[in-house]
Structure formats: structure tokens, C-alpha cells
matplotlib code that plots the C-alpha trace (Angstrom):
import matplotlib.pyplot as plt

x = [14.1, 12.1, 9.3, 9.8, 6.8, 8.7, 10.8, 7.7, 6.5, 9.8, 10.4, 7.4, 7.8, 5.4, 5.8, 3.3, 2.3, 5.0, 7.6, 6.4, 8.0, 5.0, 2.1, -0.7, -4.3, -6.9, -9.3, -12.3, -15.7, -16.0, -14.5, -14.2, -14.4, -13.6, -16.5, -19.7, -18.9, -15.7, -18.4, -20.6, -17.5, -16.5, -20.0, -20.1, -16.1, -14.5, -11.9, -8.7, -7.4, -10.7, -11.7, -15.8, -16.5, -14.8, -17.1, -16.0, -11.7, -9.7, -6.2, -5.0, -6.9, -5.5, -1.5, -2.5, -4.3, -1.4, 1.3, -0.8, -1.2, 2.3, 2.9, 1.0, 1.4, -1.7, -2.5, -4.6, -6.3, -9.4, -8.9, -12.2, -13.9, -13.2, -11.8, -15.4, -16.0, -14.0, -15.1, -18.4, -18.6, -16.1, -18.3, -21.6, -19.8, -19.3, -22.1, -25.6, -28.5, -29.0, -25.4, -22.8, -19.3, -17.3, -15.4, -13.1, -14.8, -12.4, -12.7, -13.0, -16.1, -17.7, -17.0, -18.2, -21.4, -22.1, -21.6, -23.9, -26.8, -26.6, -26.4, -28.8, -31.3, -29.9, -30.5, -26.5, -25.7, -22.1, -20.7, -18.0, -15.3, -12.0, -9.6, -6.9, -8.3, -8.6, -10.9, -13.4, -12.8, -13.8, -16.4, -17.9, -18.2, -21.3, -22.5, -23.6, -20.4, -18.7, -16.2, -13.2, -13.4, -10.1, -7.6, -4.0, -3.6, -6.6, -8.5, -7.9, -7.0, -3.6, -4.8, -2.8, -4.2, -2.7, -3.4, -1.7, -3.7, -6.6, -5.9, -6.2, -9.1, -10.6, -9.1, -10.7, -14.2, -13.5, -14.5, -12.6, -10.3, -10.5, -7.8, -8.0, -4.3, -4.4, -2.4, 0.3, 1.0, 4.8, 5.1, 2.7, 1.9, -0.9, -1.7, 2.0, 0.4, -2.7, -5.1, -7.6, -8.1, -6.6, -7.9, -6.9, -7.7, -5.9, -6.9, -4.2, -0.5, -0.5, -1.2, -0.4, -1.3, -4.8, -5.8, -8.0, -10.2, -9.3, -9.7, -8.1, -9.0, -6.4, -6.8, -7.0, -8.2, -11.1, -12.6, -11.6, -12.9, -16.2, -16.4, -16.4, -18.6, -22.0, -24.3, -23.4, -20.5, -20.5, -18.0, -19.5, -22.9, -22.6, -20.8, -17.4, -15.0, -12.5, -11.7, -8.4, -6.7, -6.9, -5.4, -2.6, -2.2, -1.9, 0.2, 2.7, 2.8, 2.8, 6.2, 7.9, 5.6, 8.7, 10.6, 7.9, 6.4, 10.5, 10.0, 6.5, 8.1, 11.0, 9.1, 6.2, 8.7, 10.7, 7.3, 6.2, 9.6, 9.5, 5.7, 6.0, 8.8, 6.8, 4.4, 2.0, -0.7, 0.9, 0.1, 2.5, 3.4, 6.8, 6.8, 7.5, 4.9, 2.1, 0.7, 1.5, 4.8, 6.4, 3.6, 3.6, 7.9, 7.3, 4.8, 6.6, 8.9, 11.7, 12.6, 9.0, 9.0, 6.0, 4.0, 3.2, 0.2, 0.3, -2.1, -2.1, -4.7, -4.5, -7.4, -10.7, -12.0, -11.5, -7.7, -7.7, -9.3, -7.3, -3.7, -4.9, -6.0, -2.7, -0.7, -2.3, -1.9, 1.4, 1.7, 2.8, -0.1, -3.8, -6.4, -8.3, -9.8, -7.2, -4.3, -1.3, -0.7, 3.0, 1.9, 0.8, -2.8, -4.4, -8.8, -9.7, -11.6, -14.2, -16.2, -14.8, -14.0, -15.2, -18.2, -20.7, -20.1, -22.1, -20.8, -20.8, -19.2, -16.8, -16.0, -16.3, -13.6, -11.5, -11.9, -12.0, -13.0, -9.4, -7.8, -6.1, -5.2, -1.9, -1.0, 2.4, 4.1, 7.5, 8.5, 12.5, 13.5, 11.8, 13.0, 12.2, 8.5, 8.6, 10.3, 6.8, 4.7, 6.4, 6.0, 2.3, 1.7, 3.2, 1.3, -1.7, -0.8, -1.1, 2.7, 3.7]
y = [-0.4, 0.3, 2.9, 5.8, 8.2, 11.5, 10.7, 10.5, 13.8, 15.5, 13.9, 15.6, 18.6, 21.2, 24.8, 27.8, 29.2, 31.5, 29.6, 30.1, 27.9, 26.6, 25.6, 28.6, 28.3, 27.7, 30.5, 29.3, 27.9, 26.0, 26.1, 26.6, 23.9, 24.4, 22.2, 21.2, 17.5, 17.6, 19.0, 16.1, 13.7, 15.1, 14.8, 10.9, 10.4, 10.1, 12.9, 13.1, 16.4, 18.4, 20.0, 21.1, 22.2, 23.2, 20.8, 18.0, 18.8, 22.1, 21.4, 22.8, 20.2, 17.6, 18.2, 18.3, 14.9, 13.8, 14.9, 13.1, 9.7, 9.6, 10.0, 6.9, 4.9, 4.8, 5.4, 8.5, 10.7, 13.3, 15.6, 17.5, 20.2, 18.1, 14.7, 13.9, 14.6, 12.2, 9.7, 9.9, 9.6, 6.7, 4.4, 5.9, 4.6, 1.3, 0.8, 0.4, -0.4, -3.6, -3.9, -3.9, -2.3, -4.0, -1.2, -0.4, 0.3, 3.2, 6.0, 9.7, 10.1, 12.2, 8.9, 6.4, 9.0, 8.5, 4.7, 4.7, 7.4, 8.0, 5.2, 3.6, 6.4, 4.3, 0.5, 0.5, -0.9, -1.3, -3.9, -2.3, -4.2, -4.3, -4.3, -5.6, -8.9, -10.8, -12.9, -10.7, -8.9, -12.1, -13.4, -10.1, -10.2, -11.5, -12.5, -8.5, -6.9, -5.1, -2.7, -3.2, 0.0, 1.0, 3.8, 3.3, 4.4, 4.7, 8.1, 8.3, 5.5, 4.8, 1.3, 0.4, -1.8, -4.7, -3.8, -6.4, -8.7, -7.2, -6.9, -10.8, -10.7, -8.5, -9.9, -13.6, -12.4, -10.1, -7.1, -3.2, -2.0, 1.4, 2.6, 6.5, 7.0, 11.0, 10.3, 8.8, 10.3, 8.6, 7.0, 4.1, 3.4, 1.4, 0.6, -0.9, -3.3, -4.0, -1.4, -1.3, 2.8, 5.4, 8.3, 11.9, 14.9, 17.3, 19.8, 17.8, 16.7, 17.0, 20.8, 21.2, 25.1, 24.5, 27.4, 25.2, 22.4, 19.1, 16.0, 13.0, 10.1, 7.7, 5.0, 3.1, 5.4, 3.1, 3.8, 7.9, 8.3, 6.4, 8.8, 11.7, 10.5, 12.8, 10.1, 8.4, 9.4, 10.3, 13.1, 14.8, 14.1, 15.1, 18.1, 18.0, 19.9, 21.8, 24.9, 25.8, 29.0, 25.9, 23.3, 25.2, 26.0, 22.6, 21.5, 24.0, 22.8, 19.2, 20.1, 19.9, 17.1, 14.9, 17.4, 18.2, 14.6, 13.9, 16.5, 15.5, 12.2, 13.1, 15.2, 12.7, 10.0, 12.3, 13.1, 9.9, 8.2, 10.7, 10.8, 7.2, 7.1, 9.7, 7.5, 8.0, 6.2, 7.2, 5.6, 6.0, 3.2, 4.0, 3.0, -0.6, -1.0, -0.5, -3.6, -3.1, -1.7, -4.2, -4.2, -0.9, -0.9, -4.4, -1.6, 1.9, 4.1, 3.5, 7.9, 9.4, 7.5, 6.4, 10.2, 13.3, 11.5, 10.4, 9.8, 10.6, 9.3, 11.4, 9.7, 12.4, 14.6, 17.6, 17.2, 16.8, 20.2, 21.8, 20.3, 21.6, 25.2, 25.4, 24.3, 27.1, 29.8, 28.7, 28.9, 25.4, 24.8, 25.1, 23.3, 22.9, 19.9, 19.2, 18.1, 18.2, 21.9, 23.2, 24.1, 21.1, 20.9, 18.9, 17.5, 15.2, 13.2, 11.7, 15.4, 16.6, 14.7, 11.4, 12.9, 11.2, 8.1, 7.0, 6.5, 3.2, 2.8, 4.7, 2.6, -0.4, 0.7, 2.1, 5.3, 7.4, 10.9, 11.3, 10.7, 13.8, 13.4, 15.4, 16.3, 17.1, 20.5, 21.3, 22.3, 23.3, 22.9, 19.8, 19.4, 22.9, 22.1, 19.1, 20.6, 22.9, 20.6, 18.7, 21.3, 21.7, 18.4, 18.2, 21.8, 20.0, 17.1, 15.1, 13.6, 13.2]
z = [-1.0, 2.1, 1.8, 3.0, 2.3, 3.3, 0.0, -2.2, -0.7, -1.2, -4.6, -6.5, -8.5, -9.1, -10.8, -10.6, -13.4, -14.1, -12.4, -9.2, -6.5, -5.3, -7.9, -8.6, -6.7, -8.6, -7.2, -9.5, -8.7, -12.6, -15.6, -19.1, -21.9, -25.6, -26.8, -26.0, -25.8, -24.1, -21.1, -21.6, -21.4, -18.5, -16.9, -17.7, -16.4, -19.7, -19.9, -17.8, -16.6, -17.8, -14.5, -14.4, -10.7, -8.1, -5.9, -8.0, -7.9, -8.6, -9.5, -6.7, -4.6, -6.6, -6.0, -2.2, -2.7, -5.1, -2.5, 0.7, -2.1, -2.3, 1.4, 1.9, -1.1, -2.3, -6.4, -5.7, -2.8, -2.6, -0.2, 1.5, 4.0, 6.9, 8.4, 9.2, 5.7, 4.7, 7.0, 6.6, 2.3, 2.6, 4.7, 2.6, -0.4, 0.9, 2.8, 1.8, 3.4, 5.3, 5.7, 8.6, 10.0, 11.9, 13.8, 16.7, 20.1, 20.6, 18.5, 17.7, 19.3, 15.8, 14.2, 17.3, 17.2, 13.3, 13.2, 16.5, 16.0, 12.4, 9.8, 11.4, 9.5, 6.3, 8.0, 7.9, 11.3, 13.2, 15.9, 18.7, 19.1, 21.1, 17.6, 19.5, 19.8, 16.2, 17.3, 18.6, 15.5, 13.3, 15.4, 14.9, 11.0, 9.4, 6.0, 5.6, 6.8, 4.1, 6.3, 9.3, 10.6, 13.2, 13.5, 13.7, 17.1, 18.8, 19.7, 22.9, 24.1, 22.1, 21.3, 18.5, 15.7, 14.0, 10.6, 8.5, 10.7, 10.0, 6.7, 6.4, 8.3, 6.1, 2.4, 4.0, 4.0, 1.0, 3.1, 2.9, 5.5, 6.0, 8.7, 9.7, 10.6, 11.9, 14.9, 13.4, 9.9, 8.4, 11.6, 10.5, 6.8, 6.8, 3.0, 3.0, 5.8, 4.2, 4.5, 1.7, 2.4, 4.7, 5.5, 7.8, 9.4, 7.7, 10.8, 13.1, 12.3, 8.5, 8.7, 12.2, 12.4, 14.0, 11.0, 9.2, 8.5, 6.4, 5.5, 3.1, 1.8, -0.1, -2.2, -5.8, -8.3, -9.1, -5.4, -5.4, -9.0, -7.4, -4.5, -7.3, -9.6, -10.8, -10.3, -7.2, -5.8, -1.7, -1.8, -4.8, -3.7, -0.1, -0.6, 1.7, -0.5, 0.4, -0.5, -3.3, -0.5, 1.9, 0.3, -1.3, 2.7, 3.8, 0.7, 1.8, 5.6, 4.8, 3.3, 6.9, 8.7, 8.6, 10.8, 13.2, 13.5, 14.4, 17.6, 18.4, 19.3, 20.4, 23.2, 23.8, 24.1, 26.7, 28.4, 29.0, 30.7, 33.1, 33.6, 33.8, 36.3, 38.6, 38.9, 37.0, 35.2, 31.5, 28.3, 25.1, 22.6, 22.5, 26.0, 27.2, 29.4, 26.9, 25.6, 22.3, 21.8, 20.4, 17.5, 17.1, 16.6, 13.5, 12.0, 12.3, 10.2, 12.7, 11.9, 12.8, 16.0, 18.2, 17.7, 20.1, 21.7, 25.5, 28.5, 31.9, 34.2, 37.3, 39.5, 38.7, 36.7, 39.6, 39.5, 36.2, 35.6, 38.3, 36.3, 32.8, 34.1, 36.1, 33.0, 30.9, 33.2, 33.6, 29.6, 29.2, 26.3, 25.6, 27.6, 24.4, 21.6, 18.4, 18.6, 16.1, 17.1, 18.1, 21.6, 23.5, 23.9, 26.9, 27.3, 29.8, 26.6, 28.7, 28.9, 25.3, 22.4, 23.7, 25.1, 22.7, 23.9, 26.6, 30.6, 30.8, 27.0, 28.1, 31.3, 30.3, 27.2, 30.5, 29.9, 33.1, 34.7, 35.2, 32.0, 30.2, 26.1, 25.7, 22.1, 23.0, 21.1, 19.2, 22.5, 22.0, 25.4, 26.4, 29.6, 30.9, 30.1, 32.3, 35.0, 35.2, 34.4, 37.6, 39.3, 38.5, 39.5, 43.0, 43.8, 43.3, 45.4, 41.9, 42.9, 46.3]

ax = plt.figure().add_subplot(projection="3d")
ax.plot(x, y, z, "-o")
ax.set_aspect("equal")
plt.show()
């Protein structure tokens, strides 16, 4: 049977504690134990299902990380404070010092800004690469590398990665493949391709409120009971946990991601033929002019479709300004950072989210002044919305 991780979300079954509907929050900062040395057990790992600190897990953060494990197929997940959060103790965890990364050249730029400025501090040093290209990706990787580094589709670029390719890559020089797959959550499954680790932001798609702050990481239990250990464990040890009110939150939201990620496609997909065929400079892998389409369709959930991401590259970073301004006063979405949200949100990247990374990074990578990063909304009447945003475009001499 194909996998299909909107089942395994649907197919759990929790109760609250008197029969609630949805399972009771654990609003607790530690916890009781009967004996002495069931506390010391606990301590050294040795008892399952004995909770000690609310740093360490709560069970309500654990039937959020169950239910996100189940979505993509992995045998457990932690879930914490932030997507950076969960970034950041996964590569600590793997990395040590004298080491090396091998990651994608185009990425959030929080992440492009940790590999480049800050684990360095540790002696933990990373190679940019274009992770389309295989064999730039292996003639990268040296005798220290111990991580491949890429997102699923690509932050902002909507490069999309060939993760069972790199999943060789990686299993032939016995390194970890960590995939960070928030722009395309059941569209793309990457542990069923290869992937080693997966992690989200919870912020975007998943809870898709722009309320909060989260972040996931999924795995074998042998690396998430690692990450929580006492003694040396990067998510207990660096702190990123979230908080029980928020994850009983997102577990309750995550409940219809497979409906909304259906209309985030449905109107990126409708956005991007008739952005495309005005002439514009658009960029969306369910299109058939981006370079990899025809990967992305071998590695998709055929249902989710190809996500609410798109790119428009509109020639500078004055009209760019003067589009995204025009579109919010003409409430048509938010010129603001995120994405996931119901109303469309809009950045030109270069200035905002990609900002860390330097000028001529950034151009050589093809990243211009120009370039806006739609995260396109549950809009219900798609075609109304780009009727205005039409209209926006040709008031500004942006279509002629």
C-alpha cells in the first residue's frame, strides 16, 4: 500500500482525561515520582513513559511529536520552541568539532547564517553547494563530513532536491541526511525517499495560523532519545522546548493540513499558469517550465500537489515594493515574512529573509532585487484575487 501520511495522522486516537475529544494539556513544569529510584532511572534513560521536566518532554508535547512522526513515517519526533530550534540541536548533535556539512547553497537564510557565522565558534565548518547537481554534491564531501544538509524545496528559490539521490550519496560515505521539508509538508515525504532526518517549522504550513512558534524534528528513536538525553543531548541541553498550551494548539490545527495544503496548491498552481502566461518571470514546480518538475511529480503525494509557494521576479527591487504595498492596500494579503498563513503573504527575500546572505551569494545563487516570495492563501475565490493582482500589476506598468 502506498503511504499516505494524512492516514497515519487521521488514524491515531487520543482521549482527554475524562473523555475529552482532544487529549488534556499538561500545564506542568515537572512531575511527581512514587520512588526515589524510579527518579534516578529516569535521569539515566531507563524508564519509559515516566515524565521528569517539562524541558525534557510533557505528554502533551509528545502526541504532537507522535502525530507529526506518523505524518512522516518516521519511529518518533521531538517537537520544540522554534524551527531554528530544531535546526540548530540537530546539526550540534551530529556535528563535532573539526567536522564538516555539506549543505545546500540555497536556504532559509537563519540556517545559511548559522552554518556560515556560527559553527565556526565550534571548528564545525560547511561547504555551499548547488544540491541539484550530485556531483557537486559528492565532490564536496570529505573524509570529515558527517551531514548532507538540503531542504525539500528550496527557501526561496524553489530548487527542489533529489532526495533519494542524495540519500545514496549520503548512505555511500555513511554520512546523515537531514532534509528540512517546511514548504512542502504531505506533498513530499522525504524519509520514504531516503532521508536519514526531517525536520519543520511548525510556525508555517503545519499550524498555518501565524499564532505561534514551532519546530520538529523526526527520526529513529535512537537519534530523538539522543537529542534528549541529561548528559549530552542538544535539545535538552540547549533549551528549545516548546511549551504544552502551544503544542496542544498545533496538534489541533495539524488536524486539517491535508485540506488546506489541497487549496494552497490548488491556488499556487492557478497563480502561477496565469502569472506565467502574462509574462512573467514565475517560478513553481508544478509548472513545466521549472527545471525540476518532473522530479518533483516521481517524488510527490500526487493529492497535496506541488505546495502554495511561487516566485515572481518583476525586474527591481522599486517595483517590487511598489506591487507588494499596492497588493495590501488593496487587501489582497500581507506584505510580511512567514509563510503558510491563510492570507497570502508576499517579501522580496533578497532584503528579508534572505538578507543574511551576502550580495554577491545571493547573485551568484540568482537571487535578485526583484524577486517577490508569495506564500499563496486559502483564497476561496481564486480567480477574483488574480484578477486584482492583474490589475495591480498593469497599474504599475509591471505588465504591458
Amino acid at each position: 500500500m502506498a503511504f499516505k501520511p494524512a492516514n497515519n495522522i487521521q488514524d491515531l486516537q487520543y482521549f482527554g482525561e475524562f473523555g475529552g475529544v482532544n487529549p488534556s494539556i499538561s500545564d506542568s513544569s515537572t512531575y511527581t515520582f512514587l520512588s526515589a529510584k524510579t527518579m534516578f532511572d529516569t535521569f539515566e534513560g531507563n524508564a519509559d513513559g515516566c515524565y521528569l521536566y517539562s524541558r525534557h518532554s510533557t505528554p502533551s508535547n509528545l502526541y504532537l511529536g507522535q502525530a507529526l512522526a506518523a505524518m512522516e513515517g518516521t519511529e518518533t519526533a521531538n517537537v520544540t520552541a522554534s524551527g531554528m530550534g530544531a535546526i540548530t540541536a540537530v546539526l550540534m548533535q551530529l556535528c563535532g568539532a573539526g567536522e564538516h556539512i555539506v549543505s545546500s547553497r540555497t536556504i532559509y537564510g537563519g540556517t545559511y547564517a548559522f552554518l556560515k557565522n556560527f559553527t565556526p565558534r565550534f571548528n564545525i565548518e560547511t561547504s555551499f553547494v548547488d544540491i541539484t547537481k550530485l556531483d557537486v554534491v559528492e565532490a564536496a564531501i570529505t573524509p570529515k563530513t558527517k551531514v548532507l544538509y538540503c531542504e525539500s524545496v528550496s527557501n526561496p528559490l524553489l530548487e527542489v532536491a533529489d532526495i533519494a539521490g542524495l540519500s545514496k550519496l549520503a548512505k555511500k560515505h555513511n554520512l546523515k541526511l537531514v532534509v528540512d521539508n517546511t514548504f512542502s509538508p504531505l506533498s513530499i515525504s522525504p524519509t520514504q525517499l531516503g532521508a536519514d532526518i526531517v525536520i519543520h517549522s511548525l510556525t508555517k504550513f503545519i499550524n498555518g495560523s501565524s499564532d505561534t512558534v514551532g519546530g520538529v524534528v523526526c527520526g529513529t528513536q535512537e537519534f530523538i532519545d539522543d537529542l534528549r538525553n541529561v548528559n549530552d543531548g542538544a535539545c535538552m541541553l540547549l533549551g528549545s522546548t516548546m511549551d504544552s498550551l502551544r503544542a496542544a494548539s498545533i496538534l489541533k490545527n495539524l488536524r486539517t493540513l491535508h485540506i488546506r495544503m489541497q487549496q494552497h496548491s490548488y491556488n499556487g498552481n492557478y497563480l502561477a499558469e496565469r502569472f506565467e502566461k502574462d509574462g512573467l518571470k514565475t517560478v513553481y514546480p508544478g509548472l513545466a517550465s521549472h527545471p525540476s518538475n518532473e522530479l518533483f511529480k516521481s517524488m510527490m503525494n500526487e493529492k497535496y500537489g506541488f505546495g502554495g509557494m511561487l516566485t515572481v521576479d518583476v525586474g527591481s527591487l522599486d517595483k517590487a515594493n511598489a506591487l507588494m504595498e499596492l497588493m495590501q492596500k488593496r487587501n489582497l494579503g500581507y506584505l510580511a515574512v512567514s509563510l503558510g498563513f491563510y492570507k497570502t503573504l508576499f517579501s522580496a527575500p533578497g532584503s528579508s529573509t534572505s538578507s543574511e546572505i551576502p550580495a554577491d551569494e545571493q547573485k551568484e545563487m540568482g537571487l535578485s532585487d526583484g524577486l517577490i516570495r508569495f506564500s499563496i492563501g486559502l483564497d476561496a475565490d481564486i480567480e477574483r484575487t488574480y484578477t486584482m493582482m492583474h490589475a495591480c500589476m498593469k497599474e504599475l506598468e509591471i505588465l504591458k
